[in-house]
C-alpha positions as CSV (number, residue, x, y, z in Angstrom):
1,X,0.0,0.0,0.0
2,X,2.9,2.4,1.1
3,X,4.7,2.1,-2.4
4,X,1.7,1.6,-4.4
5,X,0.2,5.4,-2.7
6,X,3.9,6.9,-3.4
7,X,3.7,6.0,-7.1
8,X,0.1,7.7,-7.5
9,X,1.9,11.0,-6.0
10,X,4.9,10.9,-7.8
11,X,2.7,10.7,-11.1
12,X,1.2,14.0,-9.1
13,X,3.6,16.4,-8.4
14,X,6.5,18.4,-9.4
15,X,8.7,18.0,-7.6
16,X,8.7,13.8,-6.7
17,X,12.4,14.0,-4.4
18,X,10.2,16.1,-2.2
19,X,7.5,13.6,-1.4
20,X,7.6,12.4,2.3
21,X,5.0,9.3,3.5
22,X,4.7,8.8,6.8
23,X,3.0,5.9,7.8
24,X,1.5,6.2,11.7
25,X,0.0,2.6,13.0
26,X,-2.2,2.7,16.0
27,X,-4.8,0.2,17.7
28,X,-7.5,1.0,15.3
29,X,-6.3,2.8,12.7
30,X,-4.1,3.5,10.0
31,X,-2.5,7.2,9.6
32,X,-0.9,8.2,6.5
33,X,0.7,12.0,6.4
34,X,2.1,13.4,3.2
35,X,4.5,15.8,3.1
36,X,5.7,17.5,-0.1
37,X,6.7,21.0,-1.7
38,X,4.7,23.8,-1.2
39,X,3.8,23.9,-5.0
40,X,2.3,20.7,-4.9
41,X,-0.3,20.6,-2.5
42,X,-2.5,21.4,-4.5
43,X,-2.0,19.3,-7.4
44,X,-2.3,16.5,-4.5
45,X,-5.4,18.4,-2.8
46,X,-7.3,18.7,-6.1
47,X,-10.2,20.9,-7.5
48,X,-12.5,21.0,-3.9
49,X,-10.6,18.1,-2.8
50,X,-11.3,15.4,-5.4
51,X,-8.1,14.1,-6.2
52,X,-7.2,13.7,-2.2
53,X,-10.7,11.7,-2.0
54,X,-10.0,9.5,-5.0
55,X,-7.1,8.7,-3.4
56,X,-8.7,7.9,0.2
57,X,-11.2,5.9,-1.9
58,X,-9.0,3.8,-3.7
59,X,-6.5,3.3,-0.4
60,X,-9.1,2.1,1.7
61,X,-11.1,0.2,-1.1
62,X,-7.8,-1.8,-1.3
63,X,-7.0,-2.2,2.5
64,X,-10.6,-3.6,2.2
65,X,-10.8,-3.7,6.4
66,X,-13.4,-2.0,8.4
67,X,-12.1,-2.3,11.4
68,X,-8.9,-0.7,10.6
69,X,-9.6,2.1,8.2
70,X,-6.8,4.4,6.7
71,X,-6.8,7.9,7.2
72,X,-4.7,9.6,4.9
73,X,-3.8,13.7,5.8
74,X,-1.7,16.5,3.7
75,X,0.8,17.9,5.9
76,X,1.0,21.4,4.7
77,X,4.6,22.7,4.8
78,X,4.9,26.0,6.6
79,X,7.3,28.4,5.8
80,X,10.8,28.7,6.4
């Protein structure tokens, strides 16, 4: 799941050295933060959010367990 997600945001962004996937496992769920360059947040975030909700969709539609959902988050950067 981890290196399928990071080839779906490589194909994303601009700037793919950038990308950062933390993976965060608790009782009873899954977190997954993404980290990347400033410019691309919002090619990750979408129009309204759509591309960050296909994504969710297709994450947890392959983790296929309802008991231990995936909750996937943008880390925005902040500045310098």
């Amino acid at each position: 799941m981890h290196s399928l997600l990071l080839n779906i945001l490589r194909a994303l962004v601009q700037v793919p050295e950038s990308l950062e996937l933390v993976e965060v496992k608790g009782d009873s769920t899954t977190f997954l933060e993404i980290r990347c360059d400033p410019q691309d947040v919002g090619s990750i975030i979408g129009k309204n959010g759509k591309t960050i909700s296909a994504i969710r969709v297709l994450i947890n539609a392959i983790t296929s367990s309802p008991d231990h959902p995936v909750i996937i988050e943008v880390i925005e950067p902040t500045g310098p």
